[in-house]
VOGU-3710 file (C-alpha; in Angstrom, 3 decimals, decimal comma):
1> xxxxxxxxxx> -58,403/-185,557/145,832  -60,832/-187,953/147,866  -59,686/-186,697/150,990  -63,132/-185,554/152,915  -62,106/-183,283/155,409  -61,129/-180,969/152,268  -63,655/-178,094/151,870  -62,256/-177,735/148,277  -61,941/-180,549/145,070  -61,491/-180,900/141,763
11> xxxxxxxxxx> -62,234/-184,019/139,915  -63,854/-185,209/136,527  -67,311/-184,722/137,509  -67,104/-181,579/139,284  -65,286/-178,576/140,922  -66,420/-178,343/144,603  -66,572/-176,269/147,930  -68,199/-176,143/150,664  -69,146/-173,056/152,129  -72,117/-171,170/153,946
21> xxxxxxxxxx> -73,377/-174,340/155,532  -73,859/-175,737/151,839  -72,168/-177,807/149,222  -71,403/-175,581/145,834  -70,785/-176,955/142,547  -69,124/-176,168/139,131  -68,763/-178,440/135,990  -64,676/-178,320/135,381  -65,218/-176,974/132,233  -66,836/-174,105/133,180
31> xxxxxxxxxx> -64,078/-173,219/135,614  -62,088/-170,690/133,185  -62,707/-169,515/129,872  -60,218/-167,317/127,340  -59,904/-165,362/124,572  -56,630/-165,449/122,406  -55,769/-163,461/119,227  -54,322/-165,436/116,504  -52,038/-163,466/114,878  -51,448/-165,161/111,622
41> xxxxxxxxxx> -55,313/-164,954/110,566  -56,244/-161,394/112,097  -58,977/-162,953/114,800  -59,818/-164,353/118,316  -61,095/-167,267/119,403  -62,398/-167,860/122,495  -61,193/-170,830/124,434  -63,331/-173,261/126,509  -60,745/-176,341/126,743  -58,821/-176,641/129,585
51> xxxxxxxxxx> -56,409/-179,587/131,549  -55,821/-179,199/135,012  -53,511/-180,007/137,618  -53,165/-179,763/140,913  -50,083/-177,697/142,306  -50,723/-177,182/146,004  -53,968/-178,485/148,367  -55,078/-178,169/152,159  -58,338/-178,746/153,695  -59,197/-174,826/152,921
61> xxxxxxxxxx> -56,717/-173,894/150,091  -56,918/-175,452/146,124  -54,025/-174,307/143,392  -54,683/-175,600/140,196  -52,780/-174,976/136,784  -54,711/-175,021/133,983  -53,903/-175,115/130,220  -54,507/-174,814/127,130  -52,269/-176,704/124,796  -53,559/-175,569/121,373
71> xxxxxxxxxx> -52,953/-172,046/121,925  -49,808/-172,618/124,207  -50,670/-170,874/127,278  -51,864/-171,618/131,302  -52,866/-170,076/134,500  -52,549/-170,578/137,851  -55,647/-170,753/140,075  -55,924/-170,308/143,663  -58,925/-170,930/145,347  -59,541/-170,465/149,099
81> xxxxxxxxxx> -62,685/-171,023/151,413  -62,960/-169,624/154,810  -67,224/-169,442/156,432  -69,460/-168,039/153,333  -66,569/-167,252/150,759  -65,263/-168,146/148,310  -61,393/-166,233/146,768  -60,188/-166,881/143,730  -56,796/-165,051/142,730  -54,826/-165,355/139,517
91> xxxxxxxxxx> -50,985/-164,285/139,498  -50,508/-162,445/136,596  -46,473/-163,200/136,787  -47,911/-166,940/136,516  -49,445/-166,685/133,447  -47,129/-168,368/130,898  -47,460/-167,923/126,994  -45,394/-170,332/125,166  -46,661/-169,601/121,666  -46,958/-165,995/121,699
101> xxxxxxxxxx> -45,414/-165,118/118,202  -48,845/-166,336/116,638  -51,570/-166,389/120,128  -51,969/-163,795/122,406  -54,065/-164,103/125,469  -56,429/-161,162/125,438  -58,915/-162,122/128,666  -59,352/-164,410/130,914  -63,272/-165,093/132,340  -63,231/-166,739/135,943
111> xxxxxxxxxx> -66,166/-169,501/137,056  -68,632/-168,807/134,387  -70,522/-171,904/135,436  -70,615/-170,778/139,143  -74,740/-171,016/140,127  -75,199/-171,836/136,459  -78,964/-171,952/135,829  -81,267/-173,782/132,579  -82,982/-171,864/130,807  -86,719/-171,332/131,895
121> xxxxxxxxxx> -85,695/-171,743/135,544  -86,644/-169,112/137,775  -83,267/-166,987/138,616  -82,237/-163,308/139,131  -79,247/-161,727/138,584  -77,836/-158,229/139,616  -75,872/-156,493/137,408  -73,475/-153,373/137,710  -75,287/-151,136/135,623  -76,762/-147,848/137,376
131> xxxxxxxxxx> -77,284/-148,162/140,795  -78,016/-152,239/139,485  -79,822/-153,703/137,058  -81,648/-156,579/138,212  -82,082/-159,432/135,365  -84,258/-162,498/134,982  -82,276/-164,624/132,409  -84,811/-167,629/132,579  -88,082/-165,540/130,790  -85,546/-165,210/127,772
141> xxxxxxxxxx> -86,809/-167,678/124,920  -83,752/-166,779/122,516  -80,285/-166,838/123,118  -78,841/-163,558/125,233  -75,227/-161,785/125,277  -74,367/-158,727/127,384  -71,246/-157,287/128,851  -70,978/-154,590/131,716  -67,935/-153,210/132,899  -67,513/-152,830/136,892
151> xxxxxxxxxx> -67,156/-148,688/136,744  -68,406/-146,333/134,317  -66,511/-147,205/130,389  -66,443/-143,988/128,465  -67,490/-145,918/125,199  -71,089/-146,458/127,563  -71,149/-143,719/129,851  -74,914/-144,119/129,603  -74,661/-147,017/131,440  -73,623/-145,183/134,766
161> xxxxxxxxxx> -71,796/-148,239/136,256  -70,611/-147,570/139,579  -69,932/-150,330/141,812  -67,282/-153,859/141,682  -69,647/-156,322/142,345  -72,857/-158,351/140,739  -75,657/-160,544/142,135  -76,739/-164,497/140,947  -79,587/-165,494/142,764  -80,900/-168,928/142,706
171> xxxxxxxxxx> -82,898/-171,699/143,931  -79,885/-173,748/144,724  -78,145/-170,505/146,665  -76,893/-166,702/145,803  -73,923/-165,206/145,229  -72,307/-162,052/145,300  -68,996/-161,487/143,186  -66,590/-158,724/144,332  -64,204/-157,852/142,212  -61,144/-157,105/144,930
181> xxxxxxxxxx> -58,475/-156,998/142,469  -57,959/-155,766/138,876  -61,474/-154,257/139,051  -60,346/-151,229/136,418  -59,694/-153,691/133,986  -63,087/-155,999/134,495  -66,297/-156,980/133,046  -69,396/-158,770/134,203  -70,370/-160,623/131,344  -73,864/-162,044/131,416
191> xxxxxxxxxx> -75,250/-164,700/128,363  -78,196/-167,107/127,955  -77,045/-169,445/125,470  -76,778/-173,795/125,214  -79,910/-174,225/126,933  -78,215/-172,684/129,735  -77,867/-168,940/131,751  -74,757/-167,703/133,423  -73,418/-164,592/135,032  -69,587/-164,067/135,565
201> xxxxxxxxxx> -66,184/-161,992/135,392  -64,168/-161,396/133,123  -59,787/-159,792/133,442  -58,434/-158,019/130,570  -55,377/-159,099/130,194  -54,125/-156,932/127,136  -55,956/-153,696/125,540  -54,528/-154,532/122,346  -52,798/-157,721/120,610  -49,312/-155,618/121,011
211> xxxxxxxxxx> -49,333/-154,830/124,241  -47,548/-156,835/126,712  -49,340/-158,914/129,695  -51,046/-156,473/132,236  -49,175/-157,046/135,495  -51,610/-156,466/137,792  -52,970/-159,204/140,105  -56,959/-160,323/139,540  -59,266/-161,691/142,403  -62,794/-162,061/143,001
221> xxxxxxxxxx> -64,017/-162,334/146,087  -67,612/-164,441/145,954  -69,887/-164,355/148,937  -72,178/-167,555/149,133  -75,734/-167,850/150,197  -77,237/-171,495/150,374  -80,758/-170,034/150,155  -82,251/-167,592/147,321  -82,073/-164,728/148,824  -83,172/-161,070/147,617
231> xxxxxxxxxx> -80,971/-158,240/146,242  -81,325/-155,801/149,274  -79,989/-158,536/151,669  -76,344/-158,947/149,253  -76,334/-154,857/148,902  -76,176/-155,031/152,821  -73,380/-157,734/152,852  -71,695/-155,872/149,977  -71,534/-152,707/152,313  -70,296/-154,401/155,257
241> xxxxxxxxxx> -67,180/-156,063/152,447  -66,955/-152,104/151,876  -65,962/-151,318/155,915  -64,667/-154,417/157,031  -62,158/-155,143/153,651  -61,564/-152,121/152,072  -61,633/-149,695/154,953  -64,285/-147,573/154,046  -65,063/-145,692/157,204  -68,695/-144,888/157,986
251> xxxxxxxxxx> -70,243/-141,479/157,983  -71,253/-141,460/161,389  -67,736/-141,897/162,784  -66,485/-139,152/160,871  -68,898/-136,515/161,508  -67,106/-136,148/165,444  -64,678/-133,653/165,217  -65,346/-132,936/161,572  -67,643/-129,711/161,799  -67,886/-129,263/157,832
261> xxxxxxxxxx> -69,240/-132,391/157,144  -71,453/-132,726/159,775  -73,313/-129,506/158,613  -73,188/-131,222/155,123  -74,916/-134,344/156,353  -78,075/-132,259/157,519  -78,560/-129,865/154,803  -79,788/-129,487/151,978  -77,495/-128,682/148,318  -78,815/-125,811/146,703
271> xxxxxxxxxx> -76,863/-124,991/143,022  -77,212/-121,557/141,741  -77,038/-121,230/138,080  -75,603/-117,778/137,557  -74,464/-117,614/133,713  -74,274/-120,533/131,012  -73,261/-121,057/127,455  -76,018/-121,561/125,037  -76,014/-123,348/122,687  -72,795/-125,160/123,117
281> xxxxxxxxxx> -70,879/-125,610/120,067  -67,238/-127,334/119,583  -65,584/-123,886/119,821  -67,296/-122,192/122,723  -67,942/-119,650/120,942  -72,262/-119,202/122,326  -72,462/-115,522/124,425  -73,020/-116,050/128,067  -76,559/-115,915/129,494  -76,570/-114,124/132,987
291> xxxxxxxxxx> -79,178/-116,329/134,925  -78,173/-114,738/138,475  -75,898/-111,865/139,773  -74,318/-112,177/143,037  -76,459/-109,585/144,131  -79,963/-111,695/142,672  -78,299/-114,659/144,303  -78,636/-112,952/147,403  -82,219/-112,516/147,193  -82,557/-116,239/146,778
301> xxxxxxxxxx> -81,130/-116,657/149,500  -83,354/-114,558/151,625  -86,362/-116,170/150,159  -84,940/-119,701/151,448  -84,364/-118,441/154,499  -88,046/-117,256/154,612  -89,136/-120,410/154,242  -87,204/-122,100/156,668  -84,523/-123,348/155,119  -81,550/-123,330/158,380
311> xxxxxxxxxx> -79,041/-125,738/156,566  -77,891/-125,423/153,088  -74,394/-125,818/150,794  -75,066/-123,272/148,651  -73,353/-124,331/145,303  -72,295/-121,427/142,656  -72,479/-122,749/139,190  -70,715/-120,509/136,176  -68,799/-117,773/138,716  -65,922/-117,822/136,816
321> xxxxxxxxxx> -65,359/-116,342/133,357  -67,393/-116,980/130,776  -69,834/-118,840/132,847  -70,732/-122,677/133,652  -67,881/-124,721/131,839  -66,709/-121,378/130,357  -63,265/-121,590/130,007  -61,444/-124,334/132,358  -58,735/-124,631/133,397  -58,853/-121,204/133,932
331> xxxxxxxxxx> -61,391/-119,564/136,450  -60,218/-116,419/136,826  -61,112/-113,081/137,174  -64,902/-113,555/138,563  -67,355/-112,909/135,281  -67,762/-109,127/135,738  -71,313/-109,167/134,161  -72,200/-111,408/137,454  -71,016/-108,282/139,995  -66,984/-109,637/139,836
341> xxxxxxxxxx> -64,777/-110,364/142,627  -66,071/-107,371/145,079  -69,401/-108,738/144,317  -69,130/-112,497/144,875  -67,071/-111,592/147,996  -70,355/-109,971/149,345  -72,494/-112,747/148,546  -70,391/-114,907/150,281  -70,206/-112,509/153,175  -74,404/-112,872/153,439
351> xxxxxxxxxx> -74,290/-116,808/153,464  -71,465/-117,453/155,913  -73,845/-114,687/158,145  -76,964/-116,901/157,287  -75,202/-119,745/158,773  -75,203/-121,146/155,593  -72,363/-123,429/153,498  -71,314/-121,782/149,982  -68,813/-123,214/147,559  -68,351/-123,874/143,720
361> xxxxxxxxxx> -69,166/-126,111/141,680  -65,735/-126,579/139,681  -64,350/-128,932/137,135  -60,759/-130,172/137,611  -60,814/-132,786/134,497  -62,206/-130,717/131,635  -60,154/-128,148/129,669  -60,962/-126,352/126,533  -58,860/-124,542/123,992  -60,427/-121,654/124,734
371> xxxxxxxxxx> -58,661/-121,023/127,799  -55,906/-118,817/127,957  -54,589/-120,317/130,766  -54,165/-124,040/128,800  -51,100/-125,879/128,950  -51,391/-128,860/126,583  -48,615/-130,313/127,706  -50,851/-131,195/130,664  -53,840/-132,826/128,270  -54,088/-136,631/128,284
381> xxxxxxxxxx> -53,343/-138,303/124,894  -55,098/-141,990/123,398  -53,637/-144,993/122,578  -52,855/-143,542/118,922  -50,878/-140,048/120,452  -54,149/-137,707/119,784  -55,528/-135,611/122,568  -58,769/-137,001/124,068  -61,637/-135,276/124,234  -64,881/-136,295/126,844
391> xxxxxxxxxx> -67,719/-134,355/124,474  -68,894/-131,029/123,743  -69,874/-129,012/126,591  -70,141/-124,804/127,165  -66,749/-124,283/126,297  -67,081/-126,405/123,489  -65,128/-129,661/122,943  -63,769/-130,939/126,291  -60,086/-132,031/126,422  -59,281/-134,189/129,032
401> xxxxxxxxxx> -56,192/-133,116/131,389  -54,455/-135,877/132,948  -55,033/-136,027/136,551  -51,643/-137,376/137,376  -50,177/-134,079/136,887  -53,469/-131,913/137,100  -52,102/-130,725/140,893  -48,405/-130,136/139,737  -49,901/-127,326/137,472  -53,631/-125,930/138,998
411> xxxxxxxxxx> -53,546/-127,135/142,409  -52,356/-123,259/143,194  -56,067/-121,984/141,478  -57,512/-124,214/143,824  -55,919/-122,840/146,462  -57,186/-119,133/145,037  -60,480/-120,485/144,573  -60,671/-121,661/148,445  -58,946/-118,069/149,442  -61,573/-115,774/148,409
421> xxxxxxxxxx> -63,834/-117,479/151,586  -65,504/-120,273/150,246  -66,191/-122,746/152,843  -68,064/-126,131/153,241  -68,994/-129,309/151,643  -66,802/-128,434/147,888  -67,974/-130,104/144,341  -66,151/-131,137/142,058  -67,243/-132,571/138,891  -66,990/-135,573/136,565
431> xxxxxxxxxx> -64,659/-136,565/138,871  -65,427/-140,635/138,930  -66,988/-140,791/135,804  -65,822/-142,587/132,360  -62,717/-144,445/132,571  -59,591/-142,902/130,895  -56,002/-143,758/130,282  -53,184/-141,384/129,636  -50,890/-142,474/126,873  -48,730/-139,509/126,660
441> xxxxxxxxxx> -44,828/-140,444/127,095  -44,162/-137,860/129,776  -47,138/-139,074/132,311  -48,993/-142,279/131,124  -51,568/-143,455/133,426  -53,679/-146,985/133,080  -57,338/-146,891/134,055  -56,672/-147,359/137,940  -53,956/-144,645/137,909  -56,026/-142,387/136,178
451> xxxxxxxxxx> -58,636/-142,692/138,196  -57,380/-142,892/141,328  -55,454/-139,203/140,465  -58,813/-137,889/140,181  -59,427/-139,204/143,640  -56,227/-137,531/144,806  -57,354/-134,298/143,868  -60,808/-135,171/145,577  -58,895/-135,956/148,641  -56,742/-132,629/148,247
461> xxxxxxxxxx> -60,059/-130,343/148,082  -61,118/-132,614/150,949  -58,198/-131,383/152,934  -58,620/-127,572/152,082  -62,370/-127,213/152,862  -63,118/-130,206/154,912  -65,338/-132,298/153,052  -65,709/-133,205/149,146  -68,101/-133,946/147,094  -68,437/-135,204/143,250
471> xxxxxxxxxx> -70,686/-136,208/140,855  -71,243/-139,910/140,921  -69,394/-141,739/143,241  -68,011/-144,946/142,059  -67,236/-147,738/144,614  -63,318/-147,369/144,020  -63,594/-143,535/145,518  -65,544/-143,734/148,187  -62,404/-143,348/150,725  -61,829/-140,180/149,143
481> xxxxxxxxxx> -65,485/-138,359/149,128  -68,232/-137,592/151,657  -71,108/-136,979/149,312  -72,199/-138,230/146,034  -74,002/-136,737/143,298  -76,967/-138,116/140,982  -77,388/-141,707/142,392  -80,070/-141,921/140,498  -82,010/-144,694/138,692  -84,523/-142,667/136,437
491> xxxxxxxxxx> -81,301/-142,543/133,608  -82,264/-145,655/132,111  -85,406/-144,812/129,944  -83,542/-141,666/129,049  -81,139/-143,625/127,579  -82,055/-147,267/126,963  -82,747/-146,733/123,023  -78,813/-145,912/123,004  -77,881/-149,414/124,731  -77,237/-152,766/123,620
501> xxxxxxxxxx> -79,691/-154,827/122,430  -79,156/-157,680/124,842  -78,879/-155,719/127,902  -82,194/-154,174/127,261  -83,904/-157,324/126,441  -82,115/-158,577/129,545  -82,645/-156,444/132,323  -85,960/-156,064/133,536  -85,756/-152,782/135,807  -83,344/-150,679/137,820
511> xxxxxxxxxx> -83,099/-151,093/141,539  -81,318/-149,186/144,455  -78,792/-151,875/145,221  -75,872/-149,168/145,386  -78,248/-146,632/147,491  -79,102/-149,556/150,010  -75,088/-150,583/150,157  -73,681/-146,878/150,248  -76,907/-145,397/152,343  -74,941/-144,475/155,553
521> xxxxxxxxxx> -71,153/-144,554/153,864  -71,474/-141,332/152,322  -73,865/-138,121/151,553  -75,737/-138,843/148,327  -78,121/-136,745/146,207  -79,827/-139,516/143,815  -81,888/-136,505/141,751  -82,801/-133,083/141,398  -85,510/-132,433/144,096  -86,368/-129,479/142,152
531> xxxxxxxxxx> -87,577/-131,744/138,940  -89,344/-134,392/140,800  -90,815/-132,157/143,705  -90,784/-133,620/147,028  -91,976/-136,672/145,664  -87,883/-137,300/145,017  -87,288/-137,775/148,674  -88,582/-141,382/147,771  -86,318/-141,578/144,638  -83,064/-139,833/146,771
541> xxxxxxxxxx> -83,361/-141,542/150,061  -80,795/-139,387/150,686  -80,524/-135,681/151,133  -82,220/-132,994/148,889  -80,248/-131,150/145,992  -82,010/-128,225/144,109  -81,405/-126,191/140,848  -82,019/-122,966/140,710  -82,042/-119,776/138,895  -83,299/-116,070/139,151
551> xxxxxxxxxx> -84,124/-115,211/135,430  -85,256/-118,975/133,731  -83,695/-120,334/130,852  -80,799/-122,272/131,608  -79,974/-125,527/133,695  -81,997/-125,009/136,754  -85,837/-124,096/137,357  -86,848/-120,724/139,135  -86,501/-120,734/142,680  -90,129/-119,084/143,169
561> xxxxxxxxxx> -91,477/-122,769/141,763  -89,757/-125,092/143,957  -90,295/-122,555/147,461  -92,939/-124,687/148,946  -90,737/-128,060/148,439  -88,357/-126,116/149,933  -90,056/-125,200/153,464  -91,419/-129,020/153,271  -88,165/-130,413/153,118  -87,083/-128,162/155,368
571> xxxxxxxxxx> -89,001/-129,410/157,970  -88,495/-133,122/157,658  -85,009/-132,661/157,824  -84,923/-130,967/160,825  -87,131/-134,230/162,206  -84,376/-136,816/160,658  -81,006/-134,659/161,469  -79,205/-138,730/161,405  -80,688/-139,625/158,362  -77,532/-139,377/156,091
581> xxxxxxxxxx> -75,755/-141,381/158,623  -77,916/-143,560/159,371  -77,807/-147,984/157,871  -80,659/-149,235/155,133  -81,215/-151,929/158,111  -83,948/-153,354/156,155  -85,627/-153,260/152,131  -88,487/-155,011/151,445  -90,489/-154,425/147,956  -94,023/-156,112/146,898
591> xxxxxxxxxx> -96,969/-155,272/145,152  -98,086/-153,030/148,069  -94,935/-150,867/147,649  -91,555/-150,561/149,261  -90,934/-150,608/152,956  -87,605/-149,115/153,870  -85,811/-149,579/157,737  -83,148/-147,238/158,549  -81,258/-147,281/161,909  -82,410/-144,401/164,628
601> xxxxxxxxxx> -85,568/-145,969/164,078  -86,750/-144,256/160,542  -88,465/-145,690/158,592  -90,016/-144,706/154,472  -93,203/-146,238/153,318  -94,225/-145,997/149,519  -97,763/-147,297/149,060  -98,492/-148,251/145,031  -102,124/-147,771/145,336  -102,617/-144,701/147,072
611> xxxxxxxxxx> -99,332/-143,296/145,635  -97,944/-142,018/149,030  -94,892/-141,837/150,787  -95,281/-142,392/154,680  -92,237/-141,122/156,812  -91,666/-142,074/160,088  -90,102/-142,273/163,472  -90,650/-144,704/165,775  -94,473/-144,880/166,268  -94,425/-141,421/165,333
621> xxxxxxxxxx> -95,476/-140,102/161,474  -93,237/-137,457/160,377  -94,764/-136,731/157,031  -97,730/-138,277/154,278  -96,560/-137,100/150,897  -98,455/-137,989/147,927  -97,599/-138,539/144,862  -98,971/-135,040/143,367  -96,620/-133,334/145,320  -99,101/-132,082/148,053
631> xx> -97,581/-132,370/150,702  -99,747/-133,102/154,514
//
């Protein structure tokens, strides 16, 4: 394998390719790792010893078999280098198992010694976590172990992971991994350990010793850097991999002709609370607290209006009976105690004449027991034949309905929902977040079907109003949404005391990585501008998203609190109408602050020490916010 015009080798010393101008580098043993499950003593072993041999070679192409002779199995690796990357695809139908009464291959890790770094040298990596969790392995003095999977895992929601791809950056070049294939089924596993830190995927292969191989191809896609160089630059080349390879389309090229979602892109989402649950309890059994009539609703309205407020999606949250989460799947009739259907239809009559948007905010995944319209037929099951349930919300404990045959049995209330005049920019919720799998017999579903039925439905309310939106948007759905939900990155200390040890010793603080990728691919809301004040439009970057009620108590804060945010916003918005569409051209961050370059020539300025956010256009300065929420 001497041959030098080769950009790819394998030999004793090392695994190398050349790409990105440089000359990259991999000990063979830290090519592939597995994990087996011995079946005769009840445990798994994970497996680090490896022969290869070469099937196929060109100057640009490498297959290599490699095996494992103790536990009686081998894989087939296929490497190719084109410019700055790096593929490496595994066949699943060419993974072989020859002792499989007693081993059972359970995972397969890929290039965990890629950019492999010793411990106390200066190195960064990204992980999927939030909008990413940026990591500097080399301060750690003790050994390290974390695992995060690429997309939200219901057994750590709290997590928030969103996105197929992580970061390595280091002196001797960067790297960002994009899991293109068998992403529902992945991990980025991270560990400092043997004098040594490394960052790398891992394939399921099986969720359970019984199962049979999964049959789905796996391939990670690694863009090479030969320089160190910082997170926001790989979130940009990570967005372009999103348009270019996986055909997401950009915003701006769909607003022409697409009247909805243009609106969508300039306004502002305003959810009205009108009636909740409290407090929720696993039968649903709390009374309903009114928080807004239709006819109180109104009146906010108005009040926006007076302030200034021209573009706005007004969201209604608990119409339907028994209020927010109140009884799903079914909807109907409108709560009476909020003014019922004659009422709502009136309210909805005064927005469409304000020129504004006004939809629901609805729940297509969630069912309770409560619900008279239930067919459990339609619920997903577990592994073990039991119905699964996603928590406790309003309507008590949440079954989950499978979304591969949610459409065959509701889609006709959606189409109710959308005939009683609701028009614009529709929500959905939960709809990308936890991973599920339906086991029951008469519709199972693995983690990608299951998900991408949710996005089916997503792409079906798409079609009836002309643009959807859902909480969260995870990488996987962005062909199917136009605005995102709580992108946010303030979750982590709300939750970090619930996550693993390692990845809290680990990660050192949250960054926009996501935000600076998606920033232009889709409408996104990163946090409730009504919490933060207008200080949020630094957190967001995106566009604003208010809570809000008439009588306090519930969810959202009272409109009269959050007026003068309102009318602020108002008027930047109407200064930066191609914000939402607009490129994260540049992200810079030091100990002055953050300096943010957006195309149209807008750029956001947060200074640390005076604690201000500086907006501006061209030469021109569109707004000073500080930090206390007054706003010049």
């Amino acid at each position: 394998m001497g041959n030098q015009g080769k950009c790819l080798e394998l030999d004793a010393e090392a695994f190398r390719f050349r790409a990105a101008g440089s000359v990259f580098r991999c000990r063979p043993e830290q090519l592939l790792r597995g994990k087996v499950y011995a079946r005769p003593e009840k445990r798994t072993y994970e497996v680090r010893n490896f022969t290869f041999r070469e099937l196929a070679s060109t100057a640009s192409r490498l297959v290599l078999e490699a095996r494992n002779r103790e536990f009686g199995f081998s894989a087939t690796l296929d490497f190719t280098v084109s410019d700055d990357r790096l593929s490496v695809r595994i066949d699943p139908f060419k993974l072989i198992e020859t002792r499989s009464a007693s081993f059972r291959l359970l995972e397969l890790s890929l290039l965990p010694g890629l950019l492999e770094t010793e411990r106390g040298e200066e190195a960064e990596w990204l992980l999927p976590a939030y909008t990413g969790a940026l990591a500097e392995p080399g301060r750690l003095t003790t050994d390290c172990r974390t695992r995060n999977r690429f997309y939200m895992d219901q057994s750590e929601w709290e997590k928030f992971n969103q996105f197929n791809a992580f970061c390595v950056m280091t002196r001797r070049g960067s790297l960002l991994g994009i899991v293109a294939e068998g992403d529902f089924s992945a991990w980025c596993d991270s560990e400092v350990e043997d004098g040594f830190c490394r960052c790398f995927a891992t394939f399921r292969l099986r969720h359970a010793p019984d199962e049979l191989l999964s049959s789905g191809p796996m391939r990670i896609d690694y863009r090479m850097r030969a320089a160190r160089v910082p997170w926001p630059e790989l979130a940009m080349q990570y967005r372009s991999c999103l348009v270019e390879e996986t055909g997401v389309i950009p915003l701006s090229e769909r607003l022409d002709g697409n009247p909805v979602l243009a609106y969508a892109a300039e306004a502002a989402r305003i959810k009205l609370f009108l009636a909740t649950k409290y407090p929720t309890v696993p039968d649903g059994s709390s009374p309903v607290r009114v928080h807004a009539t239709f006819a109180e609703a109104g009146k906010i309205l108005d009040a926006l209006r007076g302030r200034g407020l021209e573009k706005a999606i007004v969201t209604l949250v608990g119409w339907n009976i028994d209020g927010h989460d109140g009884a799903y799947p079914t909807r109907f009739p409108v709560d009476p105690r909020l003014g019922g259907e004659e009422g709502l239809k009136a309210l909805i009559a005064k927005a469409t004449a304000m020129g504004y948007q006004i939809v629901v905010h609805d729940n297509v995944t969630d069912a309770y027991l409560r619900s008279p319209d239930l067919d459990c037929d339609m619920l997903s099951t577990d592994e073990y034949g039991e119905r699964q349930i996603s928590g406790i919300w309003a309507g008590g404990e949440a079954y989950k309905l499978c979304p591969a045959v949610c459409l065959e049995r509701y889609g006709a209330t959606l189409d109710r929902i959308h005939a009683l005049g609701f028009h614009g920019c529709a929500y959905l919720d939960a709809q990308t977040t936890g991973l599920f799998r339906c086991s029951h017999p008469k519709h199972p579903a693995d983690e990608r079907e299951f998900a991408l039925s949710l996005c089916r439905i997503l792409e079906y309310v798409r079609r009836l109003y002309g643009a959807s939106s859902s909480e969260n948007c995870a990488s996987y759905a962005l062909p199917y949404c136009d605005e995102a939900a709580n992108l946010g990155r303030s979750r982590w200390e709300q939750f970090r005391s619930r996550l693993d040890d390692g990845f809290n010793r680990l990660v050192s603080r949250i960054v926009p990585f996501y935000n600076v990728a998606v920033h232009g691919l889709v409408i996104y809301r990163s946090c409730w501008s009504s919490r933060t004040g207008l200080f949020g439009l630094y957190e967001n970057l995106g566009n604003d998203w208010f809570e809000f009620e008439y009588t306090p108590g519930g969810l959202g804060c009272d409109f009269r609190d959050a007026l003068d945010d309102v009318e602020a916003s108002a008027r930047i918005r109407r200064e930066l109408p191609d914000l939402a569409g607009s490129f994260v051209e540049e992200y810079r961050e030091n100990e002055d602050g953050i300096f943010i370059r957006f195309t149209h020539d807008i750029t956001f300025t947060f200074h640390t020490k005076g604690g201000t956010l500086t907006i501006t256009r061209g030469s021109r300065v569109i707004a000073v916010i500080n930090q206390n929420r007054d706003e010049k």
